[in-house]
C-alpha positions as CSV (number, residue, x, y, z in Angstrom):
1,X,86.6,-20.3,6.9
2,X,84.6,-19.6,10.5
3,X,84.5,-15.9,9.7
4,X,83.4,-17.0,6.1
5,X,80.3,-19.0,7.2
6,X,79.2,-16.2,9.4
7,X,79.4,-13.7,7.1
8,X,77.5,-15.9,4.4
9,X,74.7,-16.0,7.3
10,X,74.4,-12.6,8.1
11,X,74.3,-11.6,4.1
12,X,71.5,-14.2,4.0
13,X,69.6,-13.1,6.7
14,X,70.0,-9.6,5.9
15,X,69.3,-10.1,2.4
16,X,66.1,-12.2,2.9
17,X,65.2,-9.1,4.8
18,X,65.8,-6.7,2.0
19,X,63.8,-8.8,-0.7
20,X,61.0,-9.5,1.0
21,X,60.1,-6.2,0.8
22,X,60.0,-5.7,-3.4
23,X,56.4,-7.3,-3.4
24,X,55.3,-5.0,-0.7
25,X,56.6,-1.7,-1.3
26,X,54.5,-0.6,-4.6
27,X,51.5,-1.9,-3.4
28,X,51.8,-0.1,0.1
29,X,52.7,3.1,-1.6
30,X,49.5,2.6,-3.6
31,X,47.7,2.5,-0.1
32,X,49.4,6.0,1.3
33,X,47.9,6.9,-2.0
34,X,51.1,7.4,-4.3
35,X,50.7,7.2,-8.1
36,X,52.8,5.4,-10.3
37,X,55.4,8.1,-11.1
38,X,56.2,8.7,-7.7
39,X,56.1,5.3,-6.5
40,X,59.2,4.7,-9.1
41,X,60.5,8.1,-7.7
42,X,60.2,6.3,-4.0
43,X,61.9,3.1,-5.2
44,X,64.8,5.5,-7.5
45,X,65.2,8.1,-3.9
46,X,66.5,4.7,-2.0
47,X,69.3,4.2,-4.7
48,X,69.9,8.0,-5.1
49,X,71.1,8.5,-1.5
50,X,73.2,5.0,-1.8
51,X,75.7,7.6,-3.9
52,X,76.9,9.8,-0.9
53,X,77.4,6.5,1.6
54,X,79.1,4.6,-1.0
55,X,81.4,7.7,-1.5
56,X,82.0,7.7,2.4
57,X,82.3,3.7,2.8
58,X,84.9,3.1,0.0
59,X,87.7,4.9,2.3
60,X,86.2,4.1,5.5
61,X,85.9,0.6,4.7
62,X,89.9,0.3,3.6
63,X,90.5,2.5,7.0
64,X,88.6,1.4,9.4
65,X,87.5,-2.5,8.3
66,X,84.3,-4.0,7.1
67,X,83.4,-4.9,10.6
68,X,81.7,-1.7,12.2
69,X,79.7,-0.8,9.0
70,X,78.8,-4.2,8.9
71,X,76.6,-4.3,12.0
72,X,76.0,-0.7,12.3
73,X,74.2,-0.6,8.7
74,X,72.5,-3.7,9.9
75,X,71.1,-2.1,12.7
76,X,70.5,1.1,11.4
77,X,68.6,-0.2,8.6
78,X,66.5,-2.5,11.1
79,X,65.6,0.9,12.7
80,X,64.6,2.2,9.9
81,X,62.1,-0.4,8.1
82,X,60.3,-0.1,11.7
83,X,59.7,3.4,11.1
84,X,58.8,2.8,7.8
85,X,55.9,0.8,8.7
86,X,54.5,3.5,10.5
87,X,54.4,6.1,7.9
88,X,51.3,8.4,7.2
89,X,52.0,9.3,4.1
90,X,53.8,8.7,0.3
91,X,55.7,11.6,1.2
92,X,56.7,10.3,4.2
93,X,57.7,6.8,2.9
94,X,59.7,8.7,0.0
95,X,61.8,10.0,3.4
96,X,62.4,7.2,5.2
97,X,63.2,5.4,2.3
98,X,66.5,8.1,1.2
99,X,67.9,7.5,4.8
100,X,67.4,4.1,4.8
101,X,69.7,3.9,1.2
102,X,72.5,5.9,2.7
103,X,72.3,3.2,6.0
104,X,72.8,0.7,4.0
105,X,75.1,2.3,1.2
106,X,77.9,0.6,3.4
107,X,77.2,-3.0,3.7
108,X,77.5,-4.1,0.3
109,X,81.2,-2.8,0.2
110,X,82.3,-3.8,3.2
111,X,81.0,-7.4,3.0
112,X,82.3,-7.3,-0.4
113,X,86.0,-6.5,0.8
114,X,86.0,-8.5,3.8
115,X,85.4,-11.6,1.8
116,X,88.4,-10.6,-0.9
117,X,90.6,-10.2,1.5
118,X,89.7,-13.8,3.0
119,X,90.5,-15.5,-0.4
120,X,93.8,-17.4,-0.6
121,X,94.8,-17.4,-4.6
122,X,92.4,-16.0,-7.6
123,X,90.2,-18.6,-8.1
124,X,89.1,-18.8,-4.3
125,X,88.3,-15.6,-4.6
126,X,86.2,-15.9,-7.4
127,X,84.7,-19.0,-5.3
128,X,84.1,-16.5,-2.5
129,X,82.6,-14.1,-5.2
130,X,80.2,-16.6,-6.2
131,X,79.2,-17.8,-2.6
132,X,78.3,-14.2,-1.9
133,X,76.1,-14.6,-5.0
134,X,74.3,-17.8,-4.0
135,X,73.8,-16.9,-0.6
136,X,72.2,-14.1,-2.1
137,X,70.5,-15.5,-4.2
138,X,69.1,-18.4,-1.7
139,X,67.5,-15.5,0.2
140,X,65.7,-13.7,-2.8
141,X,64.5,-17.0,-3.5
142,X,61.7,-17.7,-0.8
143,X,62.0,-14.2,0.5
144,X,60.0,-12.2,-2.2
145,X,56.9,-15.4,-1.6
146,X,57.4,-14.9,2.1
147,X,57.4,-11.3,2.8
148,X,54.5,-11.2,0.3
149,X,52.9,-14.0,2.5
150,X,53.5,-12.4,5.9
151,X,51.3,-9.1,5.0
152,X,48.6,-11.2,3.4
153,X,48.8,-12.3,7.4
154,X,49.6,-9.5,9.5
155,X,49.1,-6.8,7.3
156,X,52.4,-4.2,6.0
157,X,52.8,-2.6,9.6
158,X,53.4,-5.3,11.2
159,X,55.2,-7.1,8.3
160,X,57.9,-3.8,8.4
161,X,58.5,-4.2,12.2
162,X,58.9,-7.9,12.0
163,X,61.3,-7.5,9.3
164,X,62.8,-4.4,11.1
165,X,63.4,-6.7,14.1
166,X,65.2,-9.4,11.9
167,X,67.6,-6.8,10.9
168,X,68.4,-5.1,14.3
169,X,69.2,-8.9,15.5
170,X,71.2,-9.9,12.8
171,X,73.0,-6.5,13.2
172,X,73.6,-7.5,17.3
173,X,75.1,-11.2,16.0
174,X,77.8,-9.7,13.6
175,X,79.2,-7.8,16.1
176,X,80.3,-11.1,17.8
177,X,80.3,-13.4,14.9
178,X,82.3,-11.3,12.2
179,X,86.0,-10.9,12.8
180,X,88.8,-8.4,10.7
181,X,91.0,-10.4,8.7
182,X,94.2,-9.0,6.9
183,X,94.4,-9.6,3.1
184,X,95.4,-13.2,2.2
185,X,96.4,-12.3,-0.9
186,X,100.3,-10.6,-1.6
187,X,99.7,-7.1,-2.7
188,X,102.2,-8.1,-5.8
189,X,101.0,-11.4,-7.0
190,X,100.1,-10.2,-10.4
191,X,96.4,-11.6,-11.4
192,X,95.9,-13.9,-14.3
193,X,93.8,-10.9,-16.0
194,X,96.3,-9.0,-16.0
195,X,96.4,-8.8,-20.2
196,X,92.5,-8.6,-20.4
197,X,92.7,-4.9,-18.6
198,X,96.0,-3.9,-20.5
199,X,97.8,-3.5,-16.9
200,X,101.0,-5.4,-15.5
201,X,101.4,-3.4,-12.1
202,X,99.6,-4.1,-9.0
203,X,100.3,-0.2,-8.2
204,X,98.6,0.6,-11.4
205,X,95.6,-1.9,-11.5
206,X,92.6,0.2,-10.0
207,X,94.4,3.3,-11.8
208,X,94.1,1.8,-14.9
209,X,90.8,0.0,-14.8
210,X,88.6,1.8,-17.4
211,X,85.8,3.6,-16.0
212,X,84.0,3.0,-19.3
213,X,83.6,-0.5,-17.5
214,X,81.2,0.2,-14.8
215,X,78.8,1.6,-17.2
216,X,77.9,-2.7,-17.3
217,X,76.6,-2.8,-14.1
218,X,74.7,0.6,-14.0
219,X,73.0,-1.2,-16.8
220,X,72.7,-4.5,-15.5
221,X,71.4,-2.2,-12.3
222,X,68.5,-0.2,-14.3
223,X,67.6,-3.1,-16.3
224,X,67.1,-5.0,-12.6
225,X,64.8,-1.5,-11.3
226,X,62.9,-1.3,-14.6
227,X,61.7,-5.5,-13.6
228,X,61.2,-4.7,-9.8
229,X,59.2,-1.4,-10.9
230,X,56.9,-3.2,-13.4
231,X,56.7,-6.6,-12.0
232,X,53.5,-5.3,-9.4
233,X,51.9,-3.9,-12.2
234,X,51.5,-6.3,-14.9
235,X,48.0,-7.8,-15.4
236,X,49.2,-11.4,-14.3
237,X,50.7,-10.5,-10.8
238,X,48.1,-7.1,-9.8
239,X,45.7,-10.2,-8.4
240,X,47.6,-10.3,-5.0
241,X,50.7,-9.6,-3.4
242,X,50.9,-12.8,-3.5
243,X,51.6,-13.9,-7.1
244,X,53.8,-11.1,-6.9
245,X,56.0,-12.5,-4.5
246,X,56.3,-15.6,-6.5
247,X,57.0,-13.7,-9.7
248,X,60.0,-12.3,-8.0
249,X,61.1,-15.7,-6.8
250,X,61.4,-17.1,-10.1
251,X,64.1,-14.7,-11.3
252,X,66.2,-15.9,-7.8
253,X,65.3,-20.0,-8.5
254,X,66.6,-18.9,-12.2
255,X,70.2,-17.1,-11.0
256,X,70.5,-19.9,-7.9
257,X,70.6,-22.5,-11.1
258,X,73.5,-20.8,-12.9
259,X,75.5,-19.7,-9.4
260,X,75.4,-24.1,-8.9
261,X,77.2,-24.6,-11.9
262,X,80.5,-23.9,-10.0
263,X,82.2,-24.7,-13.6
264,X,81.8,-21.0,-14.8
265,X,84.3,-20.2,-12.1
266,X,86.8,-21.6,-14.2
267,X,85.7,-19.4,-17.3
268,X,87.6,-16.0,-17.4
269,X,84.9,-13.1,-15.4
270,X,85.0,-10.9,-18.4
271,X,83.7,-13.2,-20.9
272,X,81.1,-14.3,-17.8
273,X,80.3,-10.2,-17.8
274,X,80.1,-9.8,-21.1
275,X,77.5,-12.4,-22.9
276,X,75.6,-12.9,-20.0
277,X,75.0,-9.7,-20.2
278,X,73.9,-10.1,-24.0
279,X,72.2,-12.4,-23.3
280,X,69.8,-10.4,-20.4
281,X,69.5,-7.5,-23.4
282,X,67.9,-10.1,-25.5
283,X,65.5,-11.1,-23.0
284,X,64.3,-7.8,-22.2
285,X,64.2,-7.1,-26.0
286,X,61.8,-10.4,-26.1
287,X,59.7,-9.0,-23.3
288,X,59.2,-5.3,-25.1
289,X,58.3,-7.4,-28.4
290,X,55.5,-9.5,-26.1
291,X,57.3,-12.6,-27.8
292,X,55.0,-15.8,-27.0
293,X,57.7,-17.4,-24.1
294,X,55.3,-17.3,-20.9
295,X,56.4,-15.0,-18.1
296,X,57.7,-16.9,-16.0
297,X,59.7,-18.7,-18.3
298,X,61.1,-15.0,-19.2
299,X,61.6,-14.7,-15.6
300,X,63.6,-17.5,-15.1
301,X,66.2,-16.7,-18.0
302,X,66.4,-13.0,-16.7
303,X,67.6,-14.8,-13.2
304,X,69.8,-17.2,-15.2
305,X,71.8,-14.2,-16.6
306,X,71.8,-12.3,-13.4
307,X,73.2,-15.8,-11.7
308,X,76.0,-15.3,-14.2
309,X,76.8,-11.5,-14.1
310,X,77.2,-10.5,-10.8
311,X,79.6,-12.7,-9.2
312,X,81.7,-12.7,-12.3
313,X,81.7,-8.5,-12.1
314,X,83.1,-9.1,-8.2
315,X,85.2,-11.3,-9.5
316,X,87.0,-9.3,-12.2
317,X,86.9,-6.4,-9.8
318,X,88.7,-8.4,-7.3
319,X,91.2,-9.9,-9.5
320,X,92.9,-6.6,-11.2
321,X,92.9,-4.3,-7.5
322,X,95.2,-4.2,-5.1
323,X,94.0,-5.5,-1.4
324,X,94.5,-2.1,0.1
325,X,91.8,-0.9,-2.6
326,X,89.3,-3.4,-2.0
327,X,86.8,-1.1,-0.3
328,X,87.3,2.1,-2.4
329,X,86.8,-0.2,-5.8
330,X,83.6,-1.5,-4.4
331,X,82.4,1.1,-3.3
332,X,82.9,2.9,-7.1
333,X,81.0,-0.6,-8.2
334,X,77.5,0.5,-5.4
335,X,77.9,3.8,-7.0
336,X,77.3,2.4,-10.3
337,X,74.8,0.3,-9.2
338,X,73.0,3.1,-7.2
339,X,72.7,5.3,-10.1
340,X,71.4,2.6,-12.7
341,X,68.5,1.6,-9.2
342,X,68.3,4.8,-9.5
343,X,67.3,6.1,-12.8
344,X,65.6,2.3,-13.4
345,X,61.9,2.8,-11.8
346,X,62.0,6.5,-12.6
347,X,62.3,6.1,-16.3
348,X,59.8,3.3,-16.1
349,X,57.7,5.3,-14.4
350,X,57.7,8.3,-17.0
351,X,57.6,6.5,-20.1
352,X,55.4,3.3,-19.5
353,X,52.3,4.8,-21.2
354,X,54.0,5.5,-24.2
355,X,57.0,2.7,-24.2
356,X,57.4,-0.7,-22.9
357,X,60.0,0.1,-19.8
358,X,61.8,-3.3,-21.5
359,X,62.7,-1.6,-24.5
360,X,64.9,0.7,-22.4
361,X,66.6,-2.0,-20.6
362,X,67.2,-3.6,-23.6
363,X,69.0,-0.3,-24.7
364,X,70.3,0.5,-22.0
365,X,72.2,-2.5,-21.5
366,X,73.2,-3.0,-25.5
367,X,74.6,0.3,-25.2
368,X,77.1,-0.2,-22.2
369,X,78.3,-3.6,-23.6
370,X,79.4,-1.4,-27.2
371,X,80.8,1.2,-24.8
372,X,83.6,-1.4,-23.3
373,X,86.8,0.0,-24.0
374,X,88.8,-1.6,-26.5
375,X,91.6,-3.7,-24.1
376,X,88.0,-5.7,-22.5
377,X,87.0,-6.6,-26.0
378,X,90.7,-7.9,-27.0
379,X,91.2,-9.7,-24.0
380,X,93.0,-12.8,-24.5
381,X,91.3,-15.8,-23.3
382,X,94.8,-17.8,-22.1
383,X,95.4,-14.8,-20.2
384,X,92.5,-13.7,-18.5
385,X,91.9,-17.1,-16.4
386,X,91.2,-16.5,-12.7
């Protein structure tokens, strides 16, 4: 549980990090003088280059260990954010923005793994799952409001190097506080979901895990860049940076609500997956319709699905691969969510003058939920328990 606790502190640190910079970056591209289009292609560029580090982490993780990519991402990344406080130009930023998503294309799967393999049975490792997801989501709480609050103090130079700095220490502290840890977990203890993905073989679990599933959270994933994209431009948050910031703090306060209800561990991950994320789709639909709930409420019940979504994909991940797979499974699960970052604030970008970016979202997501393959949607609920 030592190496636990540390990791939960690094990801929180290093995620505050990350999110404090969403209320910052569109409005400093608007000062290098970047117009909307290729602001979203600066914010899709970051994702883009996530695809070729995933690709490289996913066997280097299950080689090597989470450890080394762990603090060297850190670092690296800390290296970078200085830098990009110092850029000239939108062209410039647009650079330092594609190295700094291959940096980090490592650290989601290799904290990811590191915390599987610490789980004792299933439903720990669901527990795990969902501690990642509310440390996570404790940082993108006050991180948005305080990153947005530290340029309105110091300006966005010095708010990059300060955040920069964060991560290069953090990076320096997981070197001594994370430690390797083999796989708790026998490689051929069957998981309780075994009938929900139609597999009974631990050899044959991440064979046979449909890749018609991950098209869920490249959804989930553009639907989450279409909100960052807009969220600086709508009417109620372009008075400051600010307001802003807060905006983006109410989707965190809403997924931190759901990630304390430790009950929906209990519930099986793909039913978690599943209507939560109907239940986002419907949102989004509400917000392309300018349906008379208040933004912020919206806001909230976009973060209340996200709270349930997230962990529970982890989770189901986790529970039908083999340990020795860990870091090549997550690493397919970045790449997913890469792409969908990806594409996200670029079709927002192109299509807001003529569309409500929400409207895609909605479809987006709608269409990746009827595109589960059939052994998802007949899962059986006595069986797919973690």
């Amino acid at each position: 549980m030592k190496t636990v606790m540390w990791l939960y502190l690094f990801i929180f640190i290093a995620f505050f990090d990350l999110h404090a910079q969403f209320p910052m970056l569109t409005p400093y591209a608007i000062s290098l003088g970047a117009a909307p289009s290729f602001i979203g292609f600066i914010m899709g560029i970051y994702s883009l280059t996530h695809l070729p580090g995933n690709l490289l982490a996913g066997y280097s993780v299950d080689r090597f260990g989470s450890k080394p990519f762990i603090v060297l991402s850190l670092i690296g990344a800390g290296a970078l954010l200085i830098a990009q406080g110092h850029v000239a130009d939108p062209w410039q930023l647009l650079a330092v923005r594609s190295v700094s998503g291959f940096v980090l294309a490592f650290l989601s799967p290799a904290c990811l793994a590191l915390l599987a393999k610490l789980a004792r049975d299933r439903v720990h490792q669901s527990k795990l799952m969902s501690g990642n997801g509310l440390v996570h989501t404790l940082a993108s709480v006050v991180s948005p409001a305080a990153g947005a609050l530290l340029v309105a103090k110091v300006g966005f130079t010095a708010a990059f190097v300060a955040l920069g700095w964060g991560l290069i220490v953090t990076g320096i502290l997981a070197a001594f506080g994370v430690k390797e840890a083999p796989a708790a977990l026998s490689k051929d203890i069957a998981p309780k979901v075994e009938e929900a993905v139609n597999v009974s073989r631990p050899a044959e679990r991440a064979r046979n895990l449909p890749w018609l599933f991950y098209g869920v959270p490249l959804a989930l994933s553009c639907s989450q860049g279409i909100l960052f994209f807009e969220l600086p431009l709508l009417s109620e948050s372009a008075a400051s940076v600010v307001e802003t910031g807060v905006l983006f703090s109410i989707v965190s306060v809403g997924a931190l609500i759901t990630l304390a209800m430790v009950f929906f561990n209990r519930v099986p991950p793909l039913y978690r997956t599943m209507f939560g994320a109907l239940a986002l789709a419907f949102v989004f639909f509400g917000l392309a319709m300018r349906w008379p709930v208040p933004l912020p409420v919206s806001l909230l019940l976009i973060g209340m699905a996200k709270g349930v979504i997230f962990p529970a994909i982890a989770a189901l991940l986790a529970s039908v691969t083999d340990p020795s797979k860990y870091g090549r499974v997550f690493s397919v699960l970045s790449i997913a969510f890469s792409l969908g970052a990806f594409f996200g604030p670029i079709v927002a970008g192109q299509v807001r003058d003529r569309l409500s970016p929400y409207y895609v979202a909605f479809v987006v997501l709608m269409t990746a939920l009827a595109l589960l393959p059939p052994p998802f949607k007949r899962a059986n609920p006595a069986s797919a328990k973690t």
